[in-house]
C-alpha positions as CSV (number, residue, x, y, z in Angstrom):
1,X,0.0,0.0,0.0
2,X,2.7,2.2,0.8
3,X,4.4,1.9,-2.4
4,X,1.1,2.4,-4.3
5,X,0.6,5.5,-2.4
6,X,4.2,6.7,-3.4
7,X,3.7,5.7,-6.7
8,X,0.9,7.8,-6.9
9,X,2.4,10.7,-5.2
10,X,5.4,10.5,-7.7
11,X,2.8,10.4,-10.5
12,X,1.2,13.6,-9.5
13,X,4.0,15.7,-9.0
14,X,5.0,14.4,-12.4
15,X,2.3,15.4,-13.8
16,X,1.8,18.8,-11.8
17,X,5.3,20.2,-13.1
18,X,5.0,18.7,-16.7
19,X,1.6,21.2,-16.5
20,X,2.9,24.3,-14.7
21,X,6.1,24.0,-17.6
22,X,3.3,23.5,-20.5
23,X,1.2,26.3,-19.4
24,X,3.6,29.1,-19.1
25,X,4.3,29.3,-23.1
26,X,1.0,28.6,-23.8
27,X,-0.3,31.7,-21.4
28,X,3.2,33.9,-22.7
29,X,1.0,32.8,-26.3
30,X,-2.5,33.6,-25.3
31,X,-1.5,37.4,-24.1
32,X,-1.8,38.3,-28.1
33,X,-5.2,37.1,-28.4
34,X,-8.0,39.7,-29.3
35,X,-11.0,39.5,-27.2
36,X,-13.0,41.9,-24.8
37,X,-11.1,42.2,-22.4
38,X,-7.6,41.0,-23.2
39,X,-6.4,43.9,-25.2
40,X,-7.6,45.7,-22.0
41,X,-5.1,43.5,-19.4
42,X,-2.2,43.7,-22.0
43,X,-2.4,47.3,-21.8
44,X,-2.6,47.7,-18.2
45,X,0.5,45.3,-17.7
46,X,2.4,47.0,-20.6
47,X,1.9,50.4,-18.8
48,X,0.2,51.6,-22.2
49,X,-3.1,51.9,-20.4
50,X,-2.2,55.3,-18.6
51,X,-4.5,58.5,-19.9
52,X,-6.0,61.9,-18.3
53,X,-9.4,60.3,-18.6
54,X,-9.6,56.7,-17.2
55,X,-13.8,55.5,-17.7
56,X,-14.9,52.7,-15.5
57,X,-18.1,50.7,-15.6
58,X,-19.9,47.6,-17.2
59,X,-20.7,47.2,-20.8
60,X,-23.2,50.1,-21.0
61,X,-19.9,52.6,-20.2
62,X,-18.3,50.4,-23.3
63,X,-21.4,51.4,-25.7
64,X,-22.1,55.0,-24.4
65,X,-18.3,56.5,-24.9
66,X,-16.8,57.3,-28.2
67,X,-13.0,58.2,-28.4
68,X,-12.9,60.6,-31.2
69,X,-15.4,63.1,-29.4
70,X,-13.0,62.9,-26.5
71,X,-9.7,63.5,-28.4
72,X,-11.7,65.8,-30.6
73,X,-13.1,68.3,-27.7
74,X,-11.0,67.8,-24.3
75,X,-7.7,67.4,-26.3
76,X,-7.3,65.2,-23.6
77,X,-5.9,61.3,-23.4
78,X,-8.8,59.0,-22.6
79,X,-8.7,54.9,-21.9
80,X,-12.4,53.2,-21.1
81,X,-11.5,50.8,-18.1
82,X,-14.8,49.0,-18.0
83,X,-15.6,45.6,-17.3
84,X,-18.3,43.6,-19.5
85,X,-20.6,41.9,-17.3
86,X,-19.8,43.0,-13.9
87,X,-20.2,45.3,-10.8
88,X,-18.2,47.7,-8.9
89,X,-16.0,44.6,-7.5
90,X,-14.8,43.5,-10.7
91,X,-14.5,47.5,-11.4
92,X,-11.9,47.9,-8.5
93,X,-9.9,45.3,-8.8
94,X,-9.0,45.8,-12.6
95,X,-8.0,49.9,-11.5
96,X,-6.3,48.1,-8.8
97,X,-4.5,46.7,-11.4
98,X,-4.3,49.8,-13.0
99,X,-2.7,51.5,-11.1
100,X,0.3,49.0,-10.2
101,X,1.3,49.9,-13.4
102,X,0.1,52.9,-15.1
103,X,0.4,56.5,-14.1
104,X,-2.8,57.6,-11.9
105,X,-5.5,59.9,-14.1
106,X,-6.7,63.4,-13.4
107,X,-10.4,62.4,-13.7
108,X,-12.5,59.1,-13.4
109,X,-15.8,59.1,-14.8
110,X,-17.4,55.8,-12.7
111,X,-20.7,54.4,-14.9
112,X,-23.5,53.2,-12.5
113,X,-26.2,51.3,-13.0
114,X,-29.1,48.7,-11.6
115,X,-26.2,46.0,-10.8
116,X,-23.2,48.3,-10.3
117,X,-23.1,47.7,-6.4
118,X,-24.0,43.7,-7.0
119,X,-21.6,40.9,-5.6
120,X,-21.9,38.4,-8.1
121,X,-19.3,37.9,-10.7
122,X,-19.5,36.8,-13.9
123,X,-17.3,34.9,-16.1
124,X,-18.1,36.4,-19.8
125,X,-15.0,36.2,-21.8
126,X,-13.4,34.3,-19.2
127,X,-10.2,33.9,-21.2
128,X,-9.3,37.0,-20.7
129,X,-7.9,36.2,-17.3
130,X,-6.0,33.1,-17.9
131,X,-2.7,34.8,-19.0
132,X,-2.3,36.7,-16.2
133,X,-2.0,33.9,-13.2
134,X,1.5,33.8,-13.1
135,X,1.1,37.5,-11.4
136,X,0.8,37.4,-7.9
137,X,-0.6,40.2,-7.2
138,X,-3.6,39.8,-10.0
139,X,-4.2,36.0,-8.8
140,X,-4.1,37.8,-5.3
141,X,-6.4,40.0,-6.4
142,X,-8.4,37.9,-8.4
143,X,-9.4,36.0,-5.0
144,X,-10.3,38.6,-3.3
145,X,-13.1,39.1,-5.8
146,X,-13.9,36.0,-6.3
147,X,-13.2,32.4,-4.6
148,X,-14.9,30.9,-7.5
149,X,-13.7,32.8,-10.4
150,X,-10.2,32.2,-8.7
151,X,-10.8,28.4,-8.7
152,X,-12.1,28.0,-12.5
153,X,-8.5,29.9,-13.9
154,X,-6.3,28.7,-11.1
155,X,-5.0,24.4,-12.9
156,X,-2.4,25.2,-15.3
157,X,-3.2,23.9,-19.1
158,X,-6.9,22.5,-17.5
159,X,-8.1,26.1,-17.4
160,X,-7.8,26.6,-20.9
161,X,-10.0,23.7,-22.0
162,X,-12.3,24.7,-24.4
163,X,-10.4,27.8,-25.9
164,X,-8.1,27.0,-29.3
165,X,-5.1,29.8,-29.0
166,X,-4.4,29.0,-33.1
167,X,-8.3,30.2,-33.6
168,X,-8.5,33.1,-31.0
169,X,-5.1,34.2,-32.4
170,X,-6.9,35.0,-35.6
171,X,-9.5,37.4,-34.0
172,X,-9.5,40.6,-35.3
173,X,-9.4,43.1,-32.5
174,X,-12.8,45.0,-31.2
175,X,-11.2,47.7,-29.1
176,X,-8.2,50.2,-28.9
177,X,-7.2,51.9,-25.9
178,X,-10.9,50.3,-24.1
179,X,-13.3,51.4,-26.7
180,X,-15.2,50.1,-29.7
181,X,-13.3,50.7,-32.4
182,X,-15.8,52.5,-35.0
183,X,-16.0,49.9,-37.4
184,X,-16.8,47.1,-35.2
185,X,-20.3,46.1,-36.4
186,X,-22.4,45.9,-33.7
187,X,-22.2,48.9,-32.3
188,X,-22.6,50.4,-35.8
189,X,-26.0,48.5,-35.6
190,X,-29.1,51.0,-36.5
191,X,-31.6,47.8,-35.1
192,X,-33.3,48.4,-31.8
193,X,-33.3,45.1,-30.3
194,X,-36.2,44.7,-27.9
195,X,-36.3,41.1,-26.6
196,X,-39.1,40.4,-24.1
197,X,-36.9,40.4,-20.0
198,X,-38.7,40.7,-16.8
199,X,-38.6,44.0,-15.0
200,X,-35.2,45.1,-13.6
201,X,-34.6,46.2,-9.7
202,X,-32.3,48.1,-7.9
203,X,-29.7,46.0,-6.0
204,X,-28.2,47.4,-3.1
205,X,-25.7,46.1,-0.8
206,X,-24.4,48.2,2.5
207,X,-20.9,46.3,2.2
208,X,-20.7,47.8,-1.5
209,X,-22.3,50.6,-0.4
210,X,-19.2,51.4,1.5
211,X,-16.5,50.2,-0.7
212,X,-17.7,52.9,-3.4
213,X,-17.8,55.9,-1.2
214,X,-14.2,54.4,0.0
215,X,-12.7,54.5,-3.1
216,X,-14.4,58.1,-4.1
217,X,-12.2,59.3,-1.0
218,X,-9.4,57.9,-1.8
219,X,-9.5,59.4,-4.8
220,X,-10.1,62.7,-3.3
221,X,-7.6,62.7,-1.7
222,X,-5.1,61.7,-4.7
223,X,-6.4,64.5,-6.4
224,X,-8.2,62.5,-8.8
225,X,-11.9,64.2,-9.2
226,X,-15.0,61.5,-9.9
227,X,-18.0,61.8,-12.0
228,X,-20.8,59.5,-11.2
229,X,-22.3,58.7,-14.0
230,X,-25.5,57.0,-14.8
231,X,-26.0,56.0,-18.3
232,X,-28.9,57.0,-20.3
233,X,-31.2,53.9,-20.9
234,X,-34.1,53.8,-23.0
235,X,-37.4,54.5,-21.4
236,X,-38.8,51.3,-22.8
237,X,-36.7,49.4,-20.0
238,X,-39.2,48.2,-17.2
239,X,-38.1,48.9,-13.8
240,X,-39.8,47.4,-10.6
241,X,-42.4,50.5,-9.3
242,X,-39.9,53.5,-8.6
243,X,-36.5,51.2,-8.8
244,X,-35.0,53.2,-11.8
245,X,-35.7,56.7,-9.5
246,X,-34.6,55.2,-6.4
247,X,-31.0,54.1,-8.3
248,X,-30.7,57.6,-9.4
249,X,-31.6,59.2,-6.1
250,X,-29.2,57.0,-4.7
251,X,-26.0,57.9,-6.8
252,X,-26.8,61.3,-6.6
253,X,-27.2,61.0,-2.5
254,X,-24.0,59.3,-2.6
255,X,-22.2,61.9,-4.5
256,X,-23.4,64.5,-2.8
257,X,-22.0,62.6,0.6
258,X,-18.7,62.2,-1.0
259,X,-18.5,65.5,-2.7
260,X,-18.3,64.6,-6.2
261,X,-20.1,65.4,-9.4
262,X,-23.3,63.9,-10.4
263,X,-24.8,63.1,-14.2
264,X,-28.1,61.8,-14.6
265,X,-28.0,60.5,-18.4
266,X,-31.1,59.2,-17.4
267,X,-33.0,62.0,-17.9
268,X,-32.0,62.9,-21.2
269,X,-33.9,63.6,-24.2
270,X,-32.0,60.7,-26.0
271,X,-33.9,58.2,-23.5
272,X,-37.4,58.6,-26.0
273,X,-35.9,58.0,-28.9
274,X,-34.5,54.3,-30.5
275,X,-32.5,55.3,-33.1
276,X,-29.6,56.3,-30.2
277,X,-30.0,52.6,-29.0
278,X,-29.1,49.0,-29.9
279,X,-31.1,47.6,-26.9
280,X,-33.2,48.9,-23.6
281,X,-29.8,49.8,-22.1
282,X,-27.2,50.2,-24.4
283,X,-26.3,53.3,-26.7
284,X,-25.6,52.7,-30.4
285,X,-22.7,54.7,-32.0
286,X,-25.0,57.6,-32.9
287,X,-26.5,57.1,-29.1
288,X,-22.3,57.5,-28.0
289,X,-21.7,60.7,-30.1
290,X,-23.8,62.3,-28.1
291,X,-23.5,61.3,-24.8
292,X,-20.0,61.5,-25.1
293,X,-20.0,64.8,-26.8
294,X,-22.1,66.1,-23.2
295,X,-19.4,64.2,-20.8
296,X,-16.4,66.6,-22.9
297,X,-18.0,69.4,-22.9
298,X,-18.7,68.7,-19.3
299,X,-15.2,67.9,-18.7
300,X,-13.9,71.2,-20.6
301,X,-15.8,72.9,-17.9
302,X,-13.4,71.5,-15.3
303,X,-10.6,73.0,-17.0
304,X,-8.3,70.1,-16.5
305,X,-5.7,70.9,-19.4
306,X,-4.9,74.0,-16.8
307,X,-3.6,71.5,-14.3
């Protein structure tokens, strides 16, 4: 029995390094793959993530920024941070990240919305994290946020069953520097998609609660200014009774506690009309121009190129 058991002991450890030595090419490989979020990672660990302008949010911050009406009107550098898919934790820990290697930003413009303060994380384009293990201080990180998230990247080579480096190698790339580059067709799309989805609701958590109004200190007091933002979303999208003004009065309660600026895209005339939109809650390129074109103009009036 004994020698069975060291038998099998051997075997594992065997097998454990011949992993760990297979995976590290593979990962050093899978950092040039074009997905969501990757180009997004590579950036921040290359340092080429570093701007005046750093947006944060989920994927409705993705659809309602567009670059050139930043460049154009704040003649300012801008990089869109945001996270497909997940709350404020998520959020954090990626300008955690950030800031480990990129230079910190003048201005943050934080995207809120229904599940912005939510603890539940999600695993959309989950390979985006799987090159990035061999860092300390993202794994570290990485399990802060999320036991399970951690667990499902963690085996070396088993983690990146079901993804084909050869094919995602071929991808031709979405964003630059965090947003949608202008060609990419679906946010081009002119469609209002309107699938049938049960009424949203507010979610709010007092741990998250706290975390937020944390970080907008901490910020403060880096001399970083926040903008809470939340994004405008078409008035088609069913809220449970009042949970869509109770959001809003939140943020805006919050930001007044914290001392930062407060947008309500909410409550703008875009909201009535679907041409800006590709769904309920996300702006379509012609939706962007606009919103973006208010959040420079906005920004302008902060007069951050004197600083």
């Amino acid at each position: 029995m004994k020698r069975f058991v060291k038998t099998a002991a051997a075997f594992c450890l065997v097998l454990a390094a011949v992993l760990i030595l297979a995976d590290y090419p593979l990962s050093r490989s899978m950092r040039k793959v074009h997905t969501f979020g990757m180009d997004t990672w590579r950036d921040i660990f290359e340092g080429k993530a570093g701007a005046d302008i750093l947006i944060q949010g989920d994927s409705r911050a993705f659809n309602a920024c567009y670059q050139p009406v930043f460049d154009s009107l704040t003649g300012l550098t801008a990089y869109n941070l945001t996270t497909i898919g997940n709350p404020f934790l998520m959020q954090e820990f990626r300008y955690g990240m950030y800031r480990g290697h990129n230079r910190k930003p003048r201005v943050i413009l934080q995207f809120t919305d229904e599940f912005f303060l939510g603890t539940a994380i999600s695993d959309y384009d989950r390979v985006q994290y799987l090159p990035w293990m061999w860092d300390k201080s993202f794994t570290g990180g990485l399990l802060s946020v999320s036991r399970r998230l951690f667990l499902q990247n963690a085996f070396p080579v088993l983690r990146y069953h079901g993804y084909r480096p050869w094919s995602l190698a071929r991808e031709p790339r979405m964003t630059r520097n965090g947003f949608y580059l202008p060609d990419y067709e679906l946010f081009r799309d002119s469609v209002f998609h309107h699938p049938a989805e049960p009424e949203r609701a507010f979610y709010y958590s007092g741990y998250m609660h706290d975390r937020l109004t944390r970080f907008l200190r901490n910020a403060s007091e880096e001399g970083i200014r926040v903008i809470l933002i939340c994004p405008p979303l078409h008035e088609s999208l069913a809220f449970e009774e009042g949970g869509k003004e109770e959001m809003v009065r939140f943020f805006r309660s919050v930001a007044d506690e914290c001392g930062v600026p407060f947008l309500d895209g909410t409550s703008m005339a875009i909201v009535h009309d679907s041409t800006y939109f590709l769904d309920r809650g996300h702006l379509n390129m012609k939706g962007a121009r606009i919103f973006s074109d208010t959040l420079a103009r906005y920004l302008n009036g902060l007069h951050l190129s004197d600083n």
